[in-house]
N, C-alpha and C positions, 0 to 999 in steps of 0.2 A: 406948283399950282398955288396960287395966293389963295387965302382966304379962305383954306382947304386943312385942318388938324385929321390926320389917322391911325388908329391903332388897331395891329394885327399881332394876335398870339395864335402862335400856331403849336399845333399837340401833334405826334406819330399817335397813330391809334391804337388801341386795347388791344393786346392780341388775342383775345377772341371776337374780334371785328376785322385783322388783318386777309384781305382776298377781299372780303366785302367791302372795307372803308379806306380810302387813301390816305385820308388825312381831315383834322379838325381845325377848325380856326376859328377865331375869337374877332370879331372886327368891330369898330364903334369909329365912325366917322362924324367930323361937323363940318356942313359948310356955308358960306353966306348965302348962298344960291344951289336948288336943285341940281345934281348932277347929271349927266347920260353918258352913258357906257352903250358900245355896243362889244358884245363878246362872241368868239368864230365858235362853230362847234369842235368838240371834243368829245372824252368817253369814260371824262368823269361828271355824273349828275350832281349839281349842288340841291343839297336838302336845307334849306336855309328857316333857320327858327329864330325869329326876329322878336325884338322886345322892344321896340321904339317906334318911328313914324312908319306909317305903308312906306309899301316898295313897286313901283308902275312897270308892271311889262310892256314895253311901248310898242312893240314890235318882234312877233317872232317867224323870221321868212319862210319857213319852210312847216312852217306847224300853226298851232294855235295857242292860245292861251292870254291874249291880251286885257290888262284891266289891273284894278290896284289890288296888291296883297301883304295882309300881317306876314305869315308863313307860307311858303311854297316850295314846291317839288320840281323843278326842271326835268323832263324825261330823256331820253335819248334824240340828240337835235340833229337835224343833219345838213343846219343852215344855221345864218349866226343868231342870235338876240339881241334886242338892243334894253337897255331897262333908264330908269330916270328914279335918280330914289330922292326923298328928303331931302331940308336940310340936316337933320338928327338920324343917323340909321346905325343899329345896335342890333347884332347879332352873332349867332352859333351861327356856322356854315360847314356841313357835314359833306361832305365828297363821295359820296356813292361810288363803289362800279357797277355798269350794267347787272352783275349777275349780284350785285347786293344787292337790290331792288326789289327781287322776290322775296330773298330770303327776311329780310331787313322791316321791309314796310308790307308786305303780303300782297301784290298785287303782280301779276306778271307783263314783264316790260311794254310787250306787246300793248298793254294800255294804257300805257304812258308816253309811250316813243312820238317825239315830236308835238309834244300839250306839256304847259303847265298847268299846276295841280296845286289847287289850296291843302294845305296838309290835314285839317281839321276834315277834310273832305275824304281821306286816306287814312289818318291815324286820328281820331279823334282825341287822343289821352294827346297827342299833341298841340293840339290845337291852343286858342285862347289864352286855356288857365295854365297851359304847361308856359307861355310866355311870360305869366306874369309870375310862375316861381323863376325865370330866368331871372325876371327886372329884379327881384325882391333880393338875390343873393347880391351877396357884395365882389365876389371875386371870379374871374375869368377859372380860375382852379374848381371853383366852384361848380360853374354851370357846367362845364367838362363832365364834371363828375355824373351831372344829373343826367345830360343829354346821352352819353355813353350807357351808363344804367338802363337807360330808356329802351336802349337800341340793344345791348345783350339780352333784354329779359325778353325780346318781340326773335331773336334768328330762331328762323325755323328750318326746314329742308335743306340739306347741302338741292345746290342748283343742281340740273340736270346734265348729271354725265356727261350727255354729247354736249349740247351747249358749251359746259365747260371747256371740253377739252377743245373743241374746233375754238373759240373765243382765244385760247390760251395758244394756239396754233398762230393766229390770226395777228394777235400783237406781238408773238416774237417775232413774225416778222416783218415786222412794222407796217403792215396792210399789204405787204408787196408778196405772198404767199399767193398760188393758184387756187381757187378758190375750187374749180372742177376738179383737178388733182386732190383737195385735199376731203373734196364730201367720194370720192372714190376708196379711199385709204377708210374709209368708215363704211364702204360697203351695203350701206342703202341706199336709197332711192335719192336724188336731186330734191323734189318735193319732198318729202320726208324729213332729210335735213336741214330744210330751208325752214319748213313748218315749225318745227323741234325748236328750232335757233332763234327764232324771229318771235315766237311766243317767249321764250326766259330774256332775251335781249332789248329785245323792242325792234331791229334792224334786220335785214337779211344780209346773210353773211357776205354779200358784194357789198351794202351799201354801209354796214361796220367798217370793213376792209376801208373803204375809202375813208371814212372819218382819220379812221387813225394812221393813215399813211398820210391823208393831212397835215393830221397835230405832228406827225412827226421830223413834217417839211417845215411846216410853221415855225418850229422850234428853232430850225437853221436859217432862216431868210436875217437879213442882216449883218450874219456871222462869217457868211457865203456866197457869191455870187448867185448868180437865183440860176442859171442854166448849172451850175455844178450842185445846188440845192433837185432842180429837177433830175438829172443826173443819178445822182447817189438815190434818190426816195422813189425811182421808177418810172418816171412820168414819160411819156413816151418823146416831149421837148419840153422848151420855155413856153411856147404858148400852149400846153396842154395842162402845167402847172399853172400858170394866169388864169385860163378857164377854170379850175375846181378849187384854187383861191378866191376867187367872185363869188362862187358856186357856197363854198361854207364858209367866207368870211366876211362878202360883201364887199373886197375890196381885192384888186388886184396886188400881187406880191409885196412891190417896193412901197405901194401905201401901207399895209399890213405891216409891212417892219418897223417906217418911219414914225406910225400910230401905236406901236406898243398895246394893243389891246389886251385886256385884260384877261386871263386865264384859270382854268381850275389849277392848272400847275404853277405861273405865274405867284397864285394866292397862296402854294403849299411850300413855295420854292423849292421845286421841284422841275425835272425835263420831263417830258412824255415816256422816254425809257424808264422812269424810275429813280434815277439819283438826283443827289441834295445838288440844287445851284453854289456853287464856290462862289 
């Protein structure tokens, strides 16, 4: 892309942030011209703490949240985003998972799921003036330091039991788990576990499930034919994967590949499973 300078540092995180934070990164972009990005959903939230020009949610399909923002929360999306930032955009971008969200920022997902969120609006000590100790440091080592600091001295509650443990069901198997078989095996009620899950997450345990059986079809389109992509990720054919491609990306499959859109794993160099891109 001409006309286009970027730099990304990227950090593993604290391990007393490991389960809550996937990963940090350090971005500072220039370019002659406004950007736009549109990015699929996924089931890592970026908590983004900016030091430089706003940043335009142009568009979020399936939620809300449209308008210019310093700092903002992404919630659990279950459609894509589109954003348009700067020419100058300089920032920490913090990667939440769903069940960091409680613990991390104090709010339960459930209010956040599908809405952006000005952060001063959520964590006030991050707001503003925490932006302008990012600008004031000189080093990416630096703001690391601060924003991590920030975010150990705020974890409160381990999440909730069940939450967790269905959440942790749910991504091992890559959203392709029964979801009745699995609130069975826990022995309450359907509402009950819905209720429980959908408050710590933001999502109900079907419409998680799908996110991340998504991202983790997403991840193979281009690597794979897309009927052996639908195939392996459960999709009942090729056009039922085309459908919930559209559905959280905005775009059908082979556009999706050939567009490279941008990712929270993408940004971490990372796959949806968890390991480092070769």
């Amino acid at each position: 892309m001409t006309g286009v300078t970027r730099e990304i540092v990227r950090l593993p995180p604290h391990p007393g942030l490991r389960g809550l934070v996937a990963g940090v990164i350090g971005f500072h972009e220039q370019s002659a011209t406004p950007l736009e990005r549109r990015q699929p959903a996924g089931t890592l939230l970026p908590l983004v703490l900016s030091f430089s020009d706003p940043f335009e949610i142009v568009d979020v399909a399936a939620g809300e949240g449209e308008g210019t923002y310093g700092s903002f929360l992404s919630g659990f999306m279950p459609g894509p985003v589109s954003t348009r930032s700067g020419r100058s955009h300089a920032c920490v971008q913090v990667y939440l998972t769903p069940l960091g969200v409680t613990r991390l920022l104090g709010v339960p997902g459930r209010e956040i799921a599908g809405r952006v969120v000005r952060v001063e609006d959520l964590v006030p000590e991050l707001g503003p003036s925490f932006s302008e100790q990012l600008a004031e440091v000189a080093t990416w080592r630096r703001r690391f330091d601060l924003v991590q600091s920030a975010l150990l001295a705020r974890a409160g509650d381990p999440a909730d039991p069940l939450a967790s443990w269905l959440w942790g069901r749910i991504t091992e198997s890559g959203g392709q788990a029964r979801i009745r078989d699995l609130v069975t095996e826990t022995g309450w009620s359907h509402r009950y576990v819905t209720t429980a899950f959908r408050r710590a997450v933001g999502l109900t345990p079907k419409a998680a499930a799908g996110v991340v059986r998504f991202e983790r079809a997403a991840a193979d389109l281009g690597r794979l034919p897309v009927a052996e992509v639908a195939v392996r990720h459960g999709y009942a054919d090729q056009s039922h994967l085309t459908r919930e491609a559209v559905r959280y990306a905005g775009e059908p499959p082979a556009a999706l590949a050939a567009n490279r859109r941008p990712t929270a794993h993408t940004a971490l160099g990372t796959t949806p499973s968890g390991s480092r891109v070769r």
